[in-house]
C-alpha positions as CSV (number, residue, x, y, z in Angstrom):
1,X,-21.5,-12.9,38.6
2,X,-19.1,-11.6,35.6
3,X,-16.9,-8.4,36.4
4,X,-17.0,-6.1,33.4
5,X,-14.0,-4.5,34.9
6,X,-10.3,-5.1,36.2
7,X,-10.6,-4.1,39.9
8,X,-11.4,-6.7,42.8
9,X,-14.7,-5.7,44.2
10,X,-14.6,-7.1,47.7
11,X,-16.9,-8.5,49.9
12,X,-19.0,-7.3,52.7
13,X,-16.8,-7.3,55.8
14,X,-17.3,-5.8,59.4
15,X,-13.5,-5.2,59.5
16,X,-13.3,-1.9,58.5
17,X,-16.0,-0.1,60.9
18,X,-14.5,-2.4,63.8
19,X,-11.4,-0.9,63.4
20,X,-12.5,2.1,62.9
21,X,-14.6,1.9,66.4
22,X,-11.3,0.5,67.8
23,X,-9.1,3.1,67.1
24,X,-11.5,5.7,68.5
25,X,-11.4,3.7,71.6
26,X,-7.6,3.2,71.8
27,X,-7.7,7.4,71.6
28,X,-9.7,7.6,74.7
29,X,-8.2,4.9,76.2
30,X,-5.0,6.7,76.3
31,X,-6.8,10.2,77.2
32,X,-8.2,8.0,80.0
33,X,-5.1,6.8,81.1
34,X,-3.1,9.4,81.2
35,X,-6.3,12.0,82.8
36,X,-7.3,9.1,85.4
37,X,-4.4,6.7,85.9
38,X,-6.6,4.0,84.7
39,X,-5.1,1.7,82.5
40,X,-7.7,-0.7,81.6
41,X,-9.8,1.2,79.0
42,X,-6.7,1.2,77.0
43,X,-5.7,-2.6,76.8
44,X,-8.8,-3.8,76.3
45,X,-9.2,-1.5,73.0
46,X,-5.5,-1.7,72.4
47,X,-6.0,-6.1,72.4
48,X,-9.6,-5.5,70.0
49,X,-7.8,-3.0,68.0
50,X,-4.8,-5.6,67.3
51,X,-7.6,-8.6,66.7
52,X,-9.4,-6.9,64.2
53,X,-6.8,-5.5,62.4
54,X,-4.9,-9.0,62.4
55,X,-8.3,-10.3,61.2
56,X,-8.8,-7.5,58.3
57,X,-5.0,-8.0,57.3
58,X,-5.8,-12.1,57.0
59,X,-8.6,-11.8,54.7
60,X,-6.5,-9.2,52.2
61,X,-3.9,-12.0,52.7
62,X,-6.6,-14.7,51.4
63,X,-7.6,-12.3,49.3
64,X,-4.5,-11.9,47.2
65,X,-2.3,-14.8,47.9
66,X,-5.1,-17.6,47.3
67,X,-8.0,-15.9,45.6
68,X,-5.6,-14.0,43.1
69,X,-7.9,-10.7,43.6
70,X,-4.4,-8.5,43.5
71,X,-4.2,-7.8,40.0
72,X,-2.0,-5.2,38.5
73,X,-4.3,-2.6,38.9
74,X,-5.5,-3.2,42.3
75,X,-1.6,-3.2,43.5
76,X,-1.0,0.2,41.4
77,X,-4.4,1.3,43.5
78,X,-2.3,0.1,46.8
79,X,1.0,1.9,45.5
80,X,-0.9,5.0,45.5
81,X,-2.8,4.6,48.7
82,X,0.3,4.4,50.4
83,X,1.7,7.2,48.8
84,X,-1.2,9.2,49.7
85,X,-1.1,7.8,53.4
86,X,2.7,8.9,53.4
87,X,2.0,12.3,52.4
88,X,-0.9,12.6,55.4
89,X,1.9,11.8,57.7
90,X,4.2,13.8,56.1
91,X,2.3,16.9,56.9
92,X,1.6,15.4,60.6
93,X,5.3,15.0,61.6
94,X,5.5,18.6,59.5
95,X,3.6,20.2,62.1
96,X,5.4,19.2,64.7
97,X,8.6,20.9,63.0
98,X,6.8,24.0,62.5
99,X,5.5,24.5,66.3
100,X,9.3,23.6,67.6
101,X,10.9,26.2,65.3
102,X,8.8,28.8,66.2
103,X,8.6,28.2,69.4
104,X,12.8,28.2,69.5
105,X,12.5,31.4,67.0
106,X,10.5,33.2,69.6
107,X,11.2,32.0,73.3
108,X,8.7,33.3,75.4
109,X,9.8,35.9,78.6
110,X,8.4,32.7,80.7
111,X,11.0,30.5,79.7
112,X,14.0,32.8,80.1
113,X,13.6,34.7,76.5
114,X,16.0,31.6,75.4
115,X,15.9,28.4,73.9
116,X,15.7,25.5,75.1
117,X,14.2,26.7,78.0
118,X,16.1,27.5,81.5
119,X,16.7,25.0,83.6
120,X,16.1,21.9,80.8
121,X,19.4,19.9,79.6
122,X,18.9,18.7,76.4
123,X,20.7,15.5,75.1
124,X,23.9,15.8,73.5
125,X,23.6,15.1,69.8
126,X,26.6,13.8,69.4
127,X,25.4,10.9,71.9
128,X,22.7,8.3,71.9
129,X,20.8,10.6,69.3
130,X,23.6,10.2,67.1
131,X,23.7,6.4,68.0
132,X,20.1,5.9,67.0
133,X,20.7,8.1,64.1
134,X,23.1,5.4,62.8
135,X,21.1,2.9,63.6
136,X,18.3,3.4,61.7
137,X,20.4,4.8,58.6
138,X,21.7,1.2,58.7
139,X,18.4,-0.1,59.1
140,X,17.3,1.4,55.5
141,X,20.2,0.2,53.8
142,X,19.6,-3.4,55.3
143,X,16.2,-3.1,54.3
144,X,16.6,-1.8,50.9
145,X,19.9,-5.1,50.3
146,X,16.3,-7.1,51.7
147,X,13.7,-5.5,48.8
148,X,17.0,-6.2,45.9
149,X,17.6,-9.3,47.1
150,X,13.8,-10.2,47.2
151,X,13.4,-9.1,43.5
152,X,16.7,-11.2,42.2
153,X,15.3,-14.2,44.0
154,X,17.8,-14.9,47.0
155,X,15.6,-16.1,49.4
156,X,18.3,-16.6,52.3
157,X,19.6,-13.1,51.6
158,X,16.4,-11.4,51.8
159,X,15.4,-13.4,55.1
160,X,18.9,-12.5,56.8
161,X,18.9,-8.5,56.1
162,X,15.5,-8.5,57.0
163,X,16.3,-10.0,60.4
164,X,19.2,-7.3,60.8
165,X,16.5,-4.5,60.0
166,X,14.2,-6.0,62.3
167,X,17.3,-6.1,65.6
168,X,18.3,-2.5,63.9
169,X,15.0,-1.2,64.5
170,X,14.8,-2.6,68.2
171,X,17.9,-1.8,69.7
172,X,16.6,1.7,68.1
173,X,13.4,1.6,70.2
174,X,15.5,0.2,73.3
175,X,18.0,3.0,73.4
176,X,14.7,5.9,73.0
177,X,13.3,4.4,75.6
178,X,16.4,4.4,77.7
179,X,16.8,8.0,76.6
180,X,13.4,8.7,78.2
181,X,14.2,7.0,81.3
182,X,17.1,9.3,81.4
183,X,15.9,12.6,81.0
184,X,16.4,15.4,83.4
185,X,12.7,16.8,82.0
186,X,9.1,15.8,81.9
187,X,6.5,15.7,79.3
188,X,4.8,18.6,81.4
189,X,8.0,20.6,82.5
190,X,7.9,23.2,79.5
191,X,6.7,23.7,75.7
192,X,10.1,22.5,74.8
193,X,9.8,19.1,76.6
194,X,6.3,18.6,75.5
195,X,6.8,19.1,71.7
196,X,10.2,17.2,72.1
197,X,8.5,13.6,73.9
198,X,5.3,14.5,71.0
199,X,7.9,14.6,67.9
200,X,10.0,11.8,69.6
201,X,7.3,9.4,70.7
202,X,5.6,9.6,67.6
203,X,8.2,8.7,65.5
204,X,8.8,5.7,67.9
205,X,5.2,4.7,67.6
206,X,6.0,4.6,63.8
207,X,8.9,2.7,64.5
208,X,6.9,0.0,66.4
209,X,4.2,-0.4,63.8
210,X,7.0,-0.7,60.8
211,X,8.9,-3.3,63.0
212,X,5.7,-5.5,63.3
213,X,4.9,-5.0,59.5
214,X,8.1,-6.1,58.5
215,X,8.0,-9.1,61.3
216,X,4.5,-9.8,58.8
217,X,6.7,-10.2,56.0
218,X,9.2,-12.1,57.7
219,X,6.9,-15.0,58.1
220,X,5.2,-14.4,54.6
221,X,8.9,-14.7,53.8
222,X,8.7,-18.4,56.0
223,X,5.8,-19.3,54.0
224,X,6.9,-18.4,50.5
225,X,4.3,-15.7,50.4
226,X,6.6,-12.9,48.8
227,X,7.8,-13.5,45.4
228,X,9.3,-10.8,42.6
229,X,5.6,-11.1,41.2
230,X,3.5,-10.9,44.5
231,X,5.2,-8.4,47.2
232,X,2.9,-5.3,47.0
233,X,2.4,-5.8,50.9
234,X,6.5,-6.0,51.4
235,X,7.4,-2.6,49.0
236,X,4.7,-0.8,51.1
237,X,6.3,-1.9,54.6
238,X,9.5,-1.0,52.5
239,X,8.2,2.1,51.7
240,X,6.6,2.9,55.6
241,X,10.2,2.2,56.7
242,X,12.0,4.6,54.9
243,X,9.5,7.5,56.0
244,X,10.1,6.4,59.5
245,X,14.5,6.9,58.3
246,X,13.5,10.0,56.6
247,X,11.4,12.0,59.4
248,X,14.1,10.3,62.0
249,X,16.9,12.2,60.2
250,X,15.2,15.5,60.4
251,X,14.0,14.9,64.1
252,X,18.1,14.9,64.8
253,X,18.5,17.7,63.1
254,X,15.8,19.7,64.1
255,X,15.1,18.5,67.7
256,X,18.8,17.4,68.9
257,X,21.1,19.5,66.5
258,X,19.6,22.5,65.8
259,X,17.7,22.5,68.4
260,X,20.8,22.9,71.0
């Protein structure tokens, strides 16, 4: 059938309602877990949320690397739904910032009339916070040498900072997780506590997924999938990553600095 238009029209796929069903089931697999102590309900939709996802992502794959379906239109119409996707979680991660400063702006007589709470050490930010801080700085700048390097066409450059982002952005998610293993509180110990493993743990959930969508483009990298002409999948896992810098920074300053 002839298009009459620019825009790739795609075909009928059960992709998008499976995930959908997934992630509704991942969400009450964790509210399961964490209620009932039964971790089952949460790997078995975490492994089917990962399948169909992987099997969704391989057929835009096909779609644009083989088929040609990406045009330039259809990559402006990703552009701006990652923009827009950005924004969404720009106002998630925004909420967050606005329950911790009021509750540190008004401590309640419960918790000693101060902030942060009595009897909860906070982290020094001049520790591992700062550490991670660093980190994941460096992480945008290796990632941003990777994106130049890409559109000049220095293969071996782009594959080596994109490697260095990618051990950046673990030993990030190493040392959180060692900070949690450290702390002297609890998720359930105060309001303090709760918003900070929330604001914290969320951000490393964002960290996770941009590490695995950048360890996507490392082997479309391997392949010769990226080129200066077909990356829209790389500048939006570009883009994703410097959010994650971006809300990191003001966690620091808000949750560690400030905060203290």
């Amino acid at each position: 059938m002839k298009k009459f238009n620019p825009f790739h029209l795609v075909d009928l796929s059960p992709w998008p309602i499976l995930t959908s069903f997934s992630f509704l089931s991942f969400a009450l697999g964790v509210i399961v877990m964490v209620r009932c102590f039964d971790v089952y309900p949460f790997l078995i939709s975490l492994v089917v949320l990962l399948y169909s996802s992987f099997l969704w992502g391989r057929d835009v794959h096909r779609e644009g690397c083989y088929e040609g379906d990406h045009n330039l239109e259809v990559t402006i119409g990703f552009k701006v739904g990652m923009i827009l996707f950005i924004l969404s979680e720009c106002f998630f991660f925004l909420g967050m910032f606005w329950g911790y400063l009021h509750l540190a702006e008004l401590p309640a007589v419960e918790l000693g009339g101060v902030w942060p709470p009595v009897g909860v050490s906070p982290f020094d930010p001049k520790g591992v916070p700062f550490l991670n801080t660093i980190l994941l700085v460096s992480s945008g700048v290796s990632v941003t040498w990777c994106h130049h390097a890409m559109e000049v066409g220095e293969y071996k450059v782009s594959v080596v900072s994109l490697v260095m982002t990618l051990v950046l952005g673990l030993l990030f998610t190493c040392l959180q997780a060692l900070e949690y293993y450290v702390a002297s509180f609890t998720f359930s110990c105060s309001c303090y506590s709760s918003i900070y493993f929330m604001g914290t743990g969320f951000h490393g959930l964002h960290v996770i997924i941009g590490s695995a969508l950048l360890m996507i483009c490392l082997f479309r990298f391997y392949f010769l999938h990226i080129s200066p002409n077909h990356s829209i999948g790389f500048e939006c896992s570009v883009w994703y990553w410097h959010f994650v810098d971006v809300v990191w920074f003001c966690l620091y300053l808000i949750f560690y600095w400030w905060g203290v």
